[in-house]
DSSP file (Angstrom, degrees, kcal/mol; ACC not computed):
  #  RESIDUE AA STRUCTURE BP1 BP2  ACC     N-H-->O    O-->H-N    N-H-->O    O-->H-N    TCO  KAPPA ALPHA  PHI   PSI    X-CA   Y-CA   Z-CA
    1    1 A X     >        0   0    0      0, 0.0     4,-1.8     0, 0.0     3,-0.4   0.000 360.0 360.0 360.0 -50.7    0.0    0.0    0.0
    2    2 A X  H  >  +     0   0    0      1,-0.2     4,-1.1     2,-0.2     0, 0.0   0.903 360.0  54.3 -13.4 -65.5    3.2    2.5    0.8
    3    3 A X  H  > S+     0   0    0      1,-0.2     4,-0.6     2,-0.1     3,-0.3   0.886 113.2  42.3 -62.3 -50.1    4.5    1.8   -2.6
    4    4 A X  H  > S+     0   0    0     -3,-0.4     4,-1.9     1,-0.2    -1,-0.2   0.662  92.9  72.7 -42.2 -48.6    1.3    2.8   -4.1
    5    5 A X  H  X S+     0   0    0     -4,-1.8     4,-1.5     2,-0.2     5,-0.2   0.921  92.0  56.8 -62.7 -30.3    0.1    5.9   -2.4
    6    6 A X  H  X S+     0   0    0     -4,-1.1     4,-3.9    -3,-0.3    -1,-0.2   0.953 120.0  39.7 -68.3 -36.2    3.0    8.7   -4.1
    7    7 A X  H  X S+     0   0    0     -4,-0.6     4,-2.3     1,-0.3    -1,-0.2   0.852  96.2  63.0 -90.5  -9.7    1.5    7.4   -7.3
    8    8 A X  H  X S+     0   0    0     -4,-1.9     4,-0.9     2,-0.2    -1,-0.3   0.885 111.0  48.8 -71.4 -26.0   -1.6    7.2   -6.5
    9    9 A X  H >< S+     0   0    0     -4,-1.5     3,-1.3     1,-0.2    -2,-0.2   0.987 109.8  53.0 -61.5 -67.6   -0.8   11.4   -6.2
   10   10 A X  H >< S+     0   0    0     -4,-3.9     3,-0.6     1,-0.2    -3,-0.2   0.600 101.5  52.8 -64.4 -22.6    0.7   11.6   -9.1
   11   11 A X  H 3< S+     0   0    0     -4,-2.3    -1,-0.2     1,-0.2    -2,-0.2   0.506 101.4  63.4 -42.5 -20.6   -1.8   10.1  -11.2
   12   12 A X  T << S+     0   0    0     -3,-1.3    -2,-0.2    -4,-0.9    -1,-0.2   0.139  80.8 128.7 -81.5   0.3   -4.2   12.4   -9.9
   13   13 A X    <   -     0   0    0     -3,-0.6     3,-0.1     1,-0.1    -3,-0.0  -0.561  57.1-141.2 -90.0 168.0   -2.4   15.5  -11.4
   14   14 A X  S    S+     0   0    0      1,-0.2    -1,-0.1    -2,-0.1    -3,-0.0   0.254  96.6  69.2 -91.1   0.2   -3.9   17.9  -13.3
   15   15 A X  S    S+     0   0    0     45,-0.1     2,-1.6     2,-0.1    -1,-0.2   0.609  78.8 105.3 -96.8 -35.9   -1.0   18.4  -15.7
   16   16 A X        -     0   0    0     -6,-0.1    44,-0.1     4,-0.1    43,-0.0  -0.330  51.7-169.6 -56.2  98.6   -1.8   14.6  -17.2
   17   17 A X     >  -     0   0    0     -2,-1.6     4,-0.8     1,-0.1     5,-0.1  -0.057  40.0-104.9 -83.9 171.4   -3.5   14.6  -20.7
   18   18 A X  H  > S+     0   0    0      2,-0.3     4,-0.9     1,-0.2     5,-0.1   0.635 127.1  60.8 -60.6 -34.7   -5.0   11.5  -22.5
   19   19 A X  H  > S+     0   0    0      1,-0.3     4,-1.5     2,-0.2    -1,-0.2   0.792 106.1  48.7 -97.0 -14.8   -1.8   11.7  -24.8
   20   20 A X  H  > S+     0   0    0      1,-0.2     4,-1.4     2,-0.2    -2,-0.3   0.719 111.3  52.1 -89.6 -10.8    0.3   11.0  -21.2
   21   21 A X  H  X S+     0   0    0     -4,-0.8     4,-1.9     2,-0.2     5,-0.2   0.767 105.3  49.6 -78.3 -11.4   -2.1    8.1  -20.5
   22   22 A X  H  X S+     0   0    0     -4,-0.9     4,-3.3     1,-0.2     5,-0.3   0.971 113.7  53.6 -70.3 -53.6   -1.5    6.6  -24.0
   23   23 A X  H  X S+     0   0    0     -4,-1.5     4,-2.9     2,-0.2     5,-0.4   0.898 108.9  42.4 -18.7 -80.9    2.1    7.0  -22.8
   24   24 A X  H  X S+     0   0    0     -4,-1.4     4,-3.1     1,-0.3     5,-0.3   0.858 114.1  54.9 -61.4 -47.1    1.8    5.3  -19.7
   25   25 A X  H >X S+     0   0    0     -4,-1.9     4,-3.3     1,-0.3     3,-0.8   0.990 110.2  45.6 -55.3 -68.0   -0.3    2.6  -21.5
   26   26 A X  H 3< S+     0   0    0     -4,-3.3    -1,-0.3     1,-0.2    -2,-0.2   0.696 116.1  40.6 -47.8 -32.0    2.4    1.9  -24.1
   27   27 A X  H 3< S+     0   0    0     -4,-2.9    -1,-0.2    -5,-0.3    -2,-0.2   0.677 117.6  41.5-102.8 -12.9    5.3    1.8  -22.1
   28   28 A X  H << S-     0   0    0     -4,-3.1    -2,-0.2    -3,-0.8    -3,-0.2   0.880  93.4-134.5 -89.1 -38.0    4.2   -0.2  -19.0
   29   29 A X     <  +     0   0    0     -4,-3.3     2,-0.3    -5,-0.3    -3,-0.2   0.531  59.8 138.3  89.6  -0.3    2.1   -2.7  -21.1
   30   30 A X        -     0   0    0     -5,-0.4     2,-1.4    -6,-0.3    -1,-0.3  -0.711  52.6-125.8-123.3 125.6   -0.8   -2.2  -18.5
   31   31 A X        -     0   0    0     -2,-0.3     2,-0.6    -3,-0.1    16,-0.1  -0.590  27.4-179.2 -91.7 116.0   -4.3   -2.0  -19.8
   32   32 A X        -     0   0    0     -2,-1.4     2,-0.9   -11,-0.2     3,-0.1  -0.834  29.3-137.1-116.2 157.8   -6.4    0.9  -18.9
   33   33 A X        -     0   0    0     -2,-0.6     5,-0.2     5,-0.2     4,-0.0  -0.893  26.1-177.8 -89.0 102.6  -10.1    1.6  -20.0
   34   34 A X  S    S+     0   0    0     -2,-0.9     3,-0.3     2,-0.1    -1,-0.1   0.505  74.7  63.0  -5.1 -45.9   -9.7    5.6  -20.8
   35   35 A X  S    S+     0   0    0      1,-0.2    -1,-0.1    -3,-0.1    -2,-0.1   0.781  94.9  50.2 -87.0 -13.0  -13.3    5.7  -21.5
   36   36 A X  S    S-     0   0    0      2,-0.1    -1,-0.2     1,-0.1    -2,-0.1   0.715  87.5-158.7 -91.2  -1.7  -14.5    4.9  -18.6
   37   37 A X        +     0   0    0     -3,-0.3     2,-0.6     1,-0.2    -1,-0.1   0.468  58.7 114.2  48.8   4.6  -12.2    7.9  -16.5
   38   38 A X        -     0   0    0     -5,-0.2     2,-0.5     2,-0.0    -5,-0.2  -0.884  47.1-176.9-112.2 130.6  -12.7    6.0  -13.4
   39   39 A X        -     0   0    0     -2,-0.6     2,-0.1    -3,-0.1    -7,-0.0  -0.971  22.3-144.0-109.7 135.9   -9.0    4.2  -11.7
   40   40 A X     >  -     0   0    0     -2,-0.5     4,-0.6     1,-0.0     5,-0.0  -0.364  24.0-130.7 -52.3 155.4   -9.5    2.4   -8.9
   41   41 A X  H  > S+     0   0    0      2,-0.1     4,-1.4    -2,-0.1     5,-0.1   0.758 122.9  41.6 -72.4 -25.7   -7.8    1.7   -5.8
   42   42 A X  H  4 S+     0   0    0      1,-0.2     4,-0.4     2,-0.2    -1,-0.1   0.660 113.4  53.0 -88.2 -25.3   -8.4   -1.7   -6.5
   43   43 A X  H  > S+     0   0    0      2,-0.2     4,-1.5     3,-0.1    -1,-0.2   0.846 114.5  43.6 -69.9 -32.5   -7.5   -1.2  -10.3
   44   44 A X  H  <>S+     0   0    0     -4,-0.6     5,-1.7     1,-0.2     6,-0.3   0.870 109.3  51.3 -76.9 -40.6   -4.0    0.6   -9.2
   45   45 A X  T ><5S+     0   0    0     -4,-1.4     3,-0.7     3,-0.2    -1,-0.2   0.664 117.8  48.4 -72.3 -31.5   -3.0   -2.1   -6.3
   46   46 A X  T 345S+     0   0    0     -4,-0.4    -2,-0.2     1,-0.3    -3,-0.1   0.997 107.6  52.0 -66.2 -65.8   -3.8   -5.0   -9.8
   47   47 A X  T 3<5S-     0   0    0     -4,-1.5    -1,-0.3    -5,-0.1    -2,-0.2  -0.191  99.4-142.6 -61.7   7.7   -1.9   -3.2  -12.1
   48   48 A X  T X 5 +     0   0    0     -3,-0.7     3,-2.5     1,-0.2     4,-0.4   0.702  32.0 172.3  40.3  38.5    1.5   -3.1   -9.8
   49   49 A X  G > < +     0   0    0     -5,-1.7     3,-1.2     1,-0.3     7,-0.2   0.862  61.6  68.4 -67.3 -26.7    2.1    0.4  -11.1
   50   50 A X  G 3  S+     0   0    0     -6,-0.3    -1,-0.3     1,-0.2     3,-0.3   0.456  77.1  71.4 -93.0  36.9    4.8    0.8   -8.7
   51   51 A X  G <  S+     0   0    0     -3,-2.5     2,-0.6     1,-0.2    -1,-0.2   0.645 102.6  48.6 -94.0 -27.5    6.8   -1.4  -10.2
   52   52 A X    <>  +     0   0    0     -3,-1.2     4,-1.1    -4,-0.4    -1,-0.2  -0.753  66.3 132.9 -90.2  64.0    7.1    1.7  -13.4
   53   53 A X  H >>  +     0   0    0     -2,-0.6     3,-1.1    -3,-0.3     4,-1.0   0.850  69.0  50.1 -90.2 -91.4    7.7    4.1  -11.0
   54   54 A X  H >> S+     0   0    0      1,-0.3     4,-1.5     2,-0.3     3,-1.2   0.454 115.8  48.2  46.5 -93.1   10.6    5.3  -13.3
   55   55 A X  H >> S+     0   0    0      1,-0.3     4,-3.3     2,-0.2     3,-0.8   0.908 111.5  41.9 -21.8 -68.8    8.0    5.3  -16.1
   56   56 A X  H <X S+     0   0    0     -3,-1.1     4,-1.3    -4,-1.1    -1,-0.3   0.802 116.5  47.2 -77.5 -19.4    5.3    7.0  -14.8
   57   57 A X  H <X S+     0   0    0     -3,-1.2     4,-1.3    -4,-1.0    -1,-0.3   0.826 109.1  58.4 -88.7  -7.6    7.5    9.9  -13.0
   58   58 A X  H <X S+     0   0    0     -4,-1.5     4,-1.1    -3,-0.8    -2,-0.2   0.758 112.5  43.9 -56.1 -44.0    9.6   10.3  -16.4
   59   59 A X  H  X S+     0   0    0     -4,-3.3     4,-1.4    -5,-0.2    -2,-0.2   0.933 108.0  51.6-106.9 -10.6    6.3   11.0  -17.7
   60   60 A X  H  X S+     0   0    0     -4,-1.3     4,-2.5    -5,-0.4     5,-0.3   0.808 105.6  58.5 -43.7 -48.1    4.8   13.3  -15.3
   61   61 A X  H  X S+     0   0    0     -4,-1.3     4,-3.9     1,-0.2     5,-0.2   0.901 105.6  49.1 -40.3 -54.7    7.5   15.3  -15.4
   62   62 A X  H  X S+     0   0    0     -4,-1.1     4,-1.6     2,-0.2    -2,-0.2   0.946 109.5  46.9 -39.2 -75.6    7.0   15.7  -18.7
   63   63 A X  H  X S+     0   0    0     -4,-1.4     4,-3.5     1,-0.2    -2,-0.2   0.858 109.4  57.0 -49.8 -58.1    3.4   16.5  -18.8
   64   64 A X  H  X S+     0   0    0     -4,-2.5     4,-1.0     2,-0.2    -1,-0.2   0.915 107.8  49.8 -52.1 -36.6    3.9   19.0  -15.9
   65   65 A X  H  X S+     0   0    0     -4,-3.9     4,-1.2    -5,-0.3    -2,-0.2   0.854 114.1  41.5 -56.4 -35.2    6.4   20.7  -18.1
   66   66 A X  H  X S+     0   0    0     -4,-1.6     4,-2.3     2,-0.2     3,-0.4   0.911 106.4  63.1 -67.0 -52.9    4.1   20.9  -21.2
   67   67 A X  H  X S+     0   0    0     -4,-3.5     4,-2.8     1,-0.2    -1,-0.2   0.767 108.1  42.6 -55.8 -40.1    1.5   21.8  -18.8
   68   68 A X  H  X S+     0   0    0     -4,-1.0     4,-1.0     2,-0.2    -1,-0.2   0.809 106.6  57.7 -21.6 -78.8    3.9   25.1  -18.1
   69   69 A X  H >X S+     0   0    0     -4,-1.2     4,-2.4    -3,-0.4     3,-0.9   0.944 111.1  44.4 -51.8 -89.1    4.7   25.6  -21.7
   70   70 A X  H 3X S+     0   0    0     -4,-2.3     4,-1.2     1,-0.3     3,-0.4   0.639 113.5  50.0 -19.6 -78.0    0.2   25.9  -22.2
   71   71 A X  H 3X S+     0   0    0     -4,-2.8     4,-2.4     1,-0.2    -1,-0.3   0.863 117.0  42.5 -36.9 -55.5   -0.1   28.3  -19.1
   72   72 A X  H <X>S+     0   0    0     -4,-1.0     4,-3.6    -3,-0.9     5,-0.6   0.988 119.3  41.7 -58.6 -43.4    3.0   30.6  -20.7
   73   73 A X  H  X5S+     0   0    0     -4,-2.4     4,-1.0    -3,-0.4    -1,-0.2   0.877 114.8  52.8 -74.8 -25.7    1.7   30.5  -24.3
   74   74 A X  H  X5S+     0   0    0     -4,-1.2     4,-1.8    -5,-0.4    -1,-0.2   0.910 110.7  46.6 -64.7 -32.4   -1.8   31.0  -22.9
   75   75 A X  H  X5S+     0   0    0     -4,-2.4     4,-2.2     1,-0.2    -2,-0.2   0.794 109.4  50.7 -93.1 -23.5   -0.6   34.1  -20.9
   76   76 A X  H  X5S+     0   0    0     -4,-3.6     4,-2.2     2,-0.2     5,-0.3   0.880 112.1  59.3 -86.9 -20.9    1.5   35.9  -24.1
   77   77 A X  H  X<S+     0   0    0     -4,-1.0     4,-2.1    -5,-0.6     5,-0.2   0.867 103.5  44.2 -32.2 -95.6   -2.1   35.2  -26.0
   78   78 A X  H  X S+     0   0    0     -4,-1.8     4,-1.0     2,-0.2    -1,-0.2   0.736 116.5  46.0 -25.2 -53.3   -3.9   37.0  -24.0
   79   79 A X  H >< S+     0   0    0     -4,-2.2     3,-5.0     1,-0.2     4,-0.4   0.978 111.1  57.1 -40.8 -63.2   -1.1   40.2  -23.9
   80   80 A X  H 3< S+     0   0    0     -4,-2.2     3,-0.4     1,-0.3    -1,-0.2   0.666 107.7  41.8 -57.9 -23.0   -0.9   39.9  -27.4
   81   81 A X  H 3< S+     0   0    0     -4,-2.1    -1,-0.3    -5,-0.3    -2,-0.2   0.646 113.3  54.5 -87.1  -5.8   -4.8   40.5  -28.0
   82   82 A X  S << S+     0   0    0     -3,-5.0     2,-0.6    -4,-1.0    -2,-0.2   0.113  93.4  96.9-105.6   8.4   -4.9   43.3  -25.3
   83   83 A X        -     0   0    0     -3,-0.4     2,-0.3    -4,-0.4    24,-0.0  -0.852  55.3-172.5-104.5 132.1   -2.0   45.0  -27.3
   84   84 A X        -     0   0    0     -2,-0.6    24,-0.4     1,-0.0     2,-0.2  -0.702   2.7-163.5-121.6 172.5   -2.9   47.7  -29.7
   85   85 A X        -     0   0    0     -2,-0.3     2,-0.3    22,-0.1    22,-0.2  -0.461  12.0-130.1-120.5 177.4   -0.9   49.5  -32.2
   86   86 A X        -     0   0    0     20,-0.3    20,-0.9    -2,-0.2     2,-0.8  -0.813   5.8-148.2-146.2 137.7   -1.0   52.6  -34.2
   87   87 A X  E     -A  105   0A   0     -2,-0.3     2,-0.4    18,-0.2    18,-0.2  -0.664  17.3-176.5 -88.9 110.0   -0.4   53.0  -37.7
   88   88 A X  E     -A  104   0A   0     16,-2.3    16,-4.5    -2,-0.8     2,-0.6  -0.865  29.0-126.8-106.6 150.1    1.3   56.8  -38.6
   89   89 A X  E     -A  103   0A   0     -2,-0.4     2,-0.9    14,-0.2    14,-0.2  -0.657  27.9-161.6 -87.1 111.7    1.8   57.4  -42.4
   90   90 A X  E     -A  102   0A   0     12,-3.4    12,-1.3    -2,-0.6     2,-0.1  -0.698   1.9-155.0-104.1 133.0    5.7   58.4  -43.0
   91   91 A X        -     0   0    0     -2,-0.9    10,-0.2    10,-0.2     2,-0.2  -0.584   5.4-143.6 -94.5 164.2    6.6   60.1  -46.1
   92   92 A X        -     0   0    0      8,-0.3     2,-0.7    -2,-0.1     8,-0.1  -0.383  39.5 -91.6-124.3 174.5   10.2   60.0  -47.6
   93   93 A X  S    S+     0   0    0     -2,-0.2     2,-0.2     2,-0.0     8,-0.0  -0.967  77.6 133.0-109.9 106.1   11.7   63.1  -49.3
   94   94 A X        -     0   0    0     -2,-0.7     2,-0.5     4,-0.1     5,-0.0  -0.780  62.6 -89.3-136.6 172.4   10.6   62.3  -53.0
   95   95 A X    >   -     0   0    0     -2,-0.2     3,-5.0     1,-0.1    -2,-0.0  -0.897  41.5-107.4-119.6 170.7    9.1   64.2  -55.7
   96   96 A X  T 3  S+     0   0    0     -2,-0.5    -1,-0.1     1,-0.3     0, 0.0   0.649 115.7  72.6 -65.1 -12.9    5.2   64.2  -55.9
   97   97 A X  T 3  S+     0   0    0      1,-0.1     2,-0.5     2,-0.0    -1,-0.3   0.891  97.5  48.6 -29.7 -45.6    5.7   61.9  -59.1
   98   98 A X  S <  S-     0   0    0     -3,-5.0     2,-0.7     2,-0.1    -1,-0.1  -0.883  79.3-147.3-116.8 126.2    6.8   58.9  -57.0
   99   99 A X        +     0   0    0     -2,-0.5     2,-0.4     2,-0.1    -3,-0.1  -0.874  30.8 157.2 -84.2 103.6    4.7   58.1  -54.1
  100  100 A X        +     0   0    0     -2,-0.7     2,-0.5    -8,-0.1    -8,-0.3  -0.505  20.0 136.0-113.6  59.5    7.0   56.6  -51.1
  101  101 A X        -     0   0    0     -2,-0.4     2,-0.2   -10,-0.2   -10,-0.2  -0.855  29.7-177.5 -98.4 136.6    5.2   57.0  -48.3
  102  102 A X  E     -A   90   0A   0    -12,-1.3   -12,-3.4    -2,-0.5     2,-0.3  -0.654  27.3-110.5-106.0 172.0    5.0   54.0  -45.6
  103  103 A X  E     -A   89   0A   0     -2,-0.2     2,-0.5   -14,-0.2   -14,-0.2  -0.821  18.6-155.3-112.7 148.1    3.5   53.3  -42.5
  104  104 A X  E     -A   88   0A   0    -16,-4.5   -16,-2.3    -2,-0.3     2,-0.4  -0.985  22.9-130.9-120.4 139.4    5.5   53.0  -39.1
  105  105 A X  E     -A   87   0A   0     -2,-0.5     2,-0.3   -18,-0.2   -18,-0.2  -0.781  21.8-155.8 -77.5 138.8    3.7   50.7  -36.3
  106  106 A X        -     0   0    0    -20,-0.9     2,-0.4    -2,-0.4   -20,-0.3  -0.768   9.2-148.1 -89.0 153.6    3.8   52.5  -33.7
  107  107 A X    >   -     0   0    0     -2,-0.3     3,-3.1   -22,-0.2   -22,-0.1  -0.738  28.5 -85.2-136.8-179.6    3.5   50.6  -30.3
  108  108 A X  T 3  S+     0   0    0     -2,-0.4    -1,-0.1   -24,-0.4   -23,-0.0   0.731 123.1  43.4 -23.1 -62.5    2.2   51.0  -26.7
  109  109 A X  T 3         0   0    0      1,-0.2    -1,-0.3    -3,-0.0    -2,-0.1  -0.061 360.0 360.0-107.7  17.1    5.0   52.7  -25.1
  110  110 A X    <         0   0    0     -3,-3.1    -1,-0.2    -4,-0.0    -2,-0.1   0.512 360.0 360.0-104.7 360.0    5.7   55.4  -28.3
């Protein structure tokens, strides 16, 4: 039961996707029903899982890392859709034949 309980924690994070249970599945050998989203205690204790303790914190690690990676990419989204710009029109020294005017982005902090 000892051997069991850290992982029984660490299955239970929140960082662990479907694509880290396929994982789990694939490298232990150990079949788990997915669709049904219920582990047992009596399913965990069957399944000897802490005999892939290795495994399964290699990929937890993992998953938590990824998990990171989402949260970071989620939070420069969000900046990036609350950041606005402005476009000023800049004109070059030409003659009025040739139009060469551009635009400069202008940015938050200008």
């Amino acid at each position: 039961f000892r051997s069991s309980l850290p992982i029984m924690v660490d299955l239970k994070n929140e960082a662990l996707r479907e694509r880290h249970w396929k994982q789990i599945i694939q490298e232990t050998n150990i079949d788990i029903d997915l669709t049904s989203n219920v582990l047992t205690l009596e399913n965990i204790f069957q399944m000897n899982l802490y005999q892939y303790n290795d495994i399964l914190q290699n990929i937890l690690q993992t998953a938590i890392k990824e998990l990171q990676i989402e949260k970071n990419l989620k939070d420069i989204q969000q900046q990036w859709n609350t950041m606005h710009f402005q476009i000023h029109k800049h004109i070059r020294n030409t003659t009025i034949q040739q139009d060469r005017s551009s635009f400069i982005i202008a940015g938050v902090y200008d």
